[in-house]
N, C-alpha and C positions, 0 to 999 in steps of 0.2 A: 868670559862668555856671558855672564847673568848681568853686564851691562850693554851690550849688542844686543839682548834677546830682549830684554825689556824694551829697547826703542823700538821695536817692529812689529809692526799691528796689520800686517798682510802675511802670511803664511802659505808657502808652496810645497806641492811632494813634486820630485820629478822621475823621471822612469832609471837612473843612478840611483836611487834609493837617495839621495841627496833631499835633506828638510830643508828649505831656503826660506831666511826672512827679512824683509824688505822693510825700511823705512823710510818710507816718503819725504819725512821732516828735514832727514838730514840727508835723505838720497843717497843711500849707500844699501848694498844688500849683502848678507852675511850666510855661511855655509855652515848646517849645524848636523855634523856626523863626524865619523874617523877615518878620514880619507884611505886609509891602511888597507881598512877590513872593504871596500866597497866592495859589490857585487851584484849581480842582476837579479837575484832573488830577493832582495830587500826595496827593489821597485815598488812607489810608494802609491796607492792606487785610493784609497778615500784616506781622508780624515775628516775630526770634528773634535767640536771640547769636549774636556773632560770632566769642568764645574762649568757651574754657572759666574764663577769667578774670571773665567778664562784664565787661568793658570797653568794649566796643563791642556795639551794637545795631543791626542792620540791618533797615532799614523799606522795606518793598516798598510803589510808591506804582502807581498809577491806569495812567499814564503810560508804565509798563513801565521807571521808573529803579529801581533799589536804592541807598539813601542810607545811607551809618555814620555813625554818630554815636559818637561817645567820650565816655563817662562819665565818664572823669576830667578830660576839657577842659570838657565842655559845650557844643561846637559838631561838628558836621556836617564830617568830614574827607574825605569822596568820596562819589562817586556813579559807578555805573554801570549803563550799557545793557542790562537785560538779557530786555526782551521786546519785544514790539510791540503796539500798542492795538489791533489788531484781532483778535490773536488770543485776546482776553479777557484780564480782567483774573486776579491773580495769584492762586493759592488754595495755595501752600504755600510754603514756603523754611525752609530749612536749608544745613548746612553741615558739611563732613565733610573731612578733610586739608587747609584749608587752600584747600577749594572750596566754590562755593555751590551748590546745588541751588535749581533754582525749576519752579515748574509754572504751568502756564496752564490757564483754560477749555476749552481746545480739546484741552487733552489731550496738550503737549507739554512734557516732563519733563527737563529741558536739566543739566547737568555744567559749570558755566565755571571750569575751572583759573585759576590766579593768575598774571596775565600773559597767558593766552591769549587769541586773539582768536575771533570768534563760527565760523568756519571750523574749530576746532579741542574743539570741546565736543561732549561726549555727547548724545546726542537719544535719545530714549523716546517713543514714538506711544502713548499710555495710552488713547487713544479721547476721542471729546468730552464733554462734558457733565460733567469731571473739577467735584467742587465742595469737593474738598479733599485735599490732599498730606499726611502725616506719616510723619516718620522714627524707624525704630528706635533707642530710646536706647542699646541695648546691641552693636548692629551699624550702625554708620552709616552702610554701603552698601550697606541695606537699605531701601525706602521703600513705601509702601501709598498707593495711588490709588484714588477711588471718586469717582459719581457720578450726576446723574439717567439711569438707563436705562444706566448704565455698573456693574457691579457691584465688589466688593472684590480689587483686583487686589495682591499683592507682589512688587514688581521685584527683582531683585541689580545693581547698577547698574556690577558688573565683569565682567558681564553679560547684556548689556541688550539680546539679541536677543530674549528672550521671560520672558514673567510668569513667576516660581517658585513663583505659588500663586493659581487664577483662582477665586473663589468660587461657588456654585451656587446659585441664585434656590429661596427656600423653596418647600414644595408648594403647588398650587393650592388657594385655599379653600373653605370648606364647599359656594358655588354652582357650585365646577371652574371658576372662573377665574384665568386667573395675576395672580398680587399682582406689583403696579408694583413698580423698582426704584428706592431713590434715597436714596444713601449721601450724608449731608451731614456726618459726622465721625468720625475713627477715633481709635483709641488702641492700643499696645502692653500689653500687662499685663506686668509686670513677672517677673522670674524664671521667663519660662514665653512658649512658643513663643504664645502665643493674643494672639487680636486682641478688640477690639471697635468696634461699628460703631453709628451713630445714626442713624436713616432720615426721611425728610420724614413717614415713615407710621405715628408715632408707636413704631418697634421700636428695640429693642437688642437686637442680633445679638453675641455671641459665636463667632470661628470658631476652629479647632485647626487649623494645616499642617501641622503633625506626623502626624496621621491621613490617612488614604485618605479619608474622610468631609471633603465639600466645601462640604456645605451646616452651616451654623449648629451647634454644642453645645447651646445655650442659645438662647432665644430670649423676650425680655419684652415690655409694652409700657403705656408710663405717656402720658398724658392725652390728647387728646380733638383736639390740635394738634401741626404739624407738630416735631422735634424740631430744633433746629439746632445746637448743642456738647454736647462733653464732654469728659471731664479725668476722670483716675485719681488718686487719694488716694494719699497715701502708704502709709495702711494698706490693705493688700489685700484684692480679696474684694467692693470694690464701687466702683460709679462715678456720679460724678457728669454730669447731664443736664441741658440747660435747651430750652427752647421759645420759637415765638414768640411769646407771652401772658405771656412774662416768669414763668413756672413752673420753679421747678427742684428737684429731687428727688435721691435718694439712691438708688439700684438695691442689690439683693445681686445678687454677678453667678454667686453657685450656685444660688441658688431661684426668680432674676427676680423678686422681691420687692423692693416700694418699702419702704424703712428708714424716710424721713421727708419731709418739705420743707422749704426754706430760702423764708422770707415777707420780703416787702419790694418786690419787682420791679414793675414798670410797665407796662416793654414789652419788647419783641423784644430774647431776650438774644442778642447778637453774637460776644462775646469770654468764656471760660470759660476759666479754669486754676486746680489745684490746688496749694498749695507745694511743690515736693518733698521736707521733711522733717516739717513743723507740720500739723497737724488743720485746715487753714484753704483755704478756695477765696475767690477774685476773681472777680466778674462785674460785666460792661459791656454795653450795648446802647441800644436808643434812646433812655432815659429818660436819657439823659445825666450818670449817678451809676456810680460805682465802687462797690460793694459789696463785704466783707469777710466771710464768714461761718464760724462757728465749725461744724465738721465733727461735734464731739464734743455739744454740748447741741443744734447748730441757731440758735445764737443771731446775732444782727447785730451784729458788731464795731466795725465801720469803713462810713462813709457821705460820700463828697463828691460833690459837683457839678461838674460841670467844663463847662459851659454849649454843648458840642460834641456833637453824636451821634458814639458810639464805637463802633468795628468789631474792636478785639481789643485785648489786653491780656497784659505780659510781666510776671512775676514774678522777683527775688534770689529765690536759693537762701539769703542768708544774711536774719537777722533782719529779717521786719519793720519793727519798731519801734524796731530798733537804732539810737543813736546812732552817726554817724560823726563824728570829731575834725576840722572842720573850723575852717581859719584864714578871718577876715574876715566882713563881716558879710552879713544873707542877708535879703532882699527876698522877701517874695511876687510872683510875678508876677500882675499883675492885668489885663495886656493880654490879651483873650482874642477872642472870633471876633466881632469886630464887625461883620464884613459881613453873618453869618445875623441878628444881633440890628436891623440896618438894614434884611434884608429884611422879618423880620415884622413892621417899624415900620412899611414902607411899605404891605405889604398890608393891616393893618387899616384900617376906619374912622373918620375922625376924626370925632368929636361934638363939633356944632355947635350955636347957637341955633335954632328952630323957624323955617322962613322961610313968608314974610307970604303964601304960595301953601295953605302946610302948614296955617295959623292961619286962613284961608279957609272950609277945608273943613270943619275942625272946627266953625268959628261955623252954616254951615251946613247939618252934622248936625245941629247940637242944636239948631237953629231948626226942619225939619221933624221932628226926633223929636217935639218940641212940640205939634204940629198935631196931627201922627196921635195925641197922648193926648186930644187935646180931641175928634176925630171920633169915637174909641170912646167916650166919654164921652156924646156926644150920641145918639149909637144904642142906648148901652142905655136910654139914657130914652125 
């Protein structure tokens, strides 16, 4: 397994609890759990690294565990406790000195030190209806909270008694009604205090903290359905969006102008990330395909199947397509989610012979359609 895992530099959770990792280089994708034990409570809902090495991967599952995985072993070296199933499932994680940050549904934003026990972690009350956590890449004790009817909230989590930046619900529209709230993904923009925001109500919101001005810089808004990811480019200046129609596009984020679209998608994209060096974005969602697309012409790179519906997707910073020097030899994995593929066997219909009930009624349609041409017949004479 620790030579399959080292060649794969795309990283999937799928809603099986199934870690999938994809290698471009040699085009093959590999299944990294215990087909045995699956279950739907280990549905794999974020991940992110776990060093700055990229060596470990930590997948936030269903069930409120956090499971690492090593890249260079290729198995799963712990797991811990680090929510409860009822207080919804997990919408952010990150990691910052050597601690994990996780959030939940409900709105509570937790700190677990290395060692420590649940008595001894930071809490954050971020309000409910939280539908996504992400952390500042350039301050990592920085973290931005949003959600339905919860608006763009930035914690400082060295302290964490109150938000350092509460965002303000755009003006009421042309009929003087308030516009619903309902942040479903953020992002940092790089070299520069501003955020960006992707709403169920088709907007992307640009904010500025650095100003007294609370409500939006910027404000766009691309297609016709709700938006659910987004990912910042390397190059600056624009971002990328996708939808649940499996639409995704390109924003300028100074004129709120769409650049382009990216074609191929199915269905409801789930998982969005941009590289952060190469012209290139990743996207996954129901249609159960990884998707590759080139930033700069718009073109389709990279296309697999991985026969799982997927809920997010990690990206290497180093080459895609890089070979890695590995010793011994390397198997496709081909075990893949046999239990979904047994459900849909069982719920279709099987086709059978016509039975002698079926064959009945036929013979005795066509016996009185019979009649009734011979009565019209006689009547018009």
């Amino acid at each position: 397994m620790a030579a399959k895992s080292q060649l794969c530099s795309i990283w999937l959770g799928s809603e099986t609890g199934i870690l999938k990792g994809v290698s471009l280089s040699k085009k093959q994708a590999f299944n990294f759990c215990e087909m045995s034990h699956l279950s739907r409570d280990q549905e794999v809902c974020v991940m992110a690294w776990g060093d700055t090495y990229e060596s470990e991967v930590l997948v936030g599952c269903v069930n409120g565990t956090v499971r690492t995985f090593s890249t260079d072993k290729g198995i799963f070296t712990g797991s811990r406790e680090c929510g409860d199933p009822s207080q919804g499932r997990f919408t952010g994680l990150a990691v910052t000195d050597s601690s994990w940050i996780t959030c939940v549904e409900s709105g509570l934003v937790k700190v677990w030190k290395e060692g420590s026990t649940e008595s001894d972690t930071v809490e954050i009350n971020a309000g409910s209806g939280i539908c996504r956590m992400r952390q500042n890449p350039s301050q990592k004790h920085h973290v931005a909270t949003g959600g339905k009817e919860n608006p763009l909230k930035v914690w400082d989590l060295e302290k964490p008694d109150k938000a350092i930046f509460t965002a303000k619900n755009v003006a009421h529209d042309w009929l003087d009604l308030r516009v619903p709230v309902w942040v479903r993904d953020i992002g940092f923009i790089p070299d520069s205090d501003k955020i960006v925001t992707c709403t169920g109500h088709q907007q992307v919101h640009v904010y500025d903290p650095s100003t007294p001005q609370r409500r939006p810089v910027m404000e766009a808004k691309f297609g016709e359905y709700p938006l659910t990811a987004l990912s910042l480019p390397a190059s600056q200046g624009t971002v990328v969006v996708g939808n649940t129609h499996g639409e995704l596009a390109i924003l300028d984020l100074r004129k709120g102008l769409v650049r382009g679209c990216l074609k191929g998608l199915a269905g409801s994209v789930r998982g969005l990330q941009c590289h952060p060096s190469l012209p290139l974005v990743a996207s996954c969602g129901l249609d159960r395909f990884l998707r590759v697309h080139s930033l700069e012409d718009r073109s389709l790179q990279h296309k697999v199947y991985l026969k799982s519906r997927l809920n997010c997707v990690l990206l290497s910073s180093r080459e895609l397509e890089s070979s890695t020097d590995v010793t011994g030899d390397v198997e496709e994995v081909k075990a893949e989610d046999e239990k979904d593929e047994d459900e849909i066997w069982d719920t279709m219909e099987t086709v059978t012979e016509k039975s002698k009930k079926r064959i009945a009624q036929e013979e005795e349609e066509v016996v009185t359609g019979g009649k009734e041409k011979k009565k019209r017949k006689v009547a018009k004479k």
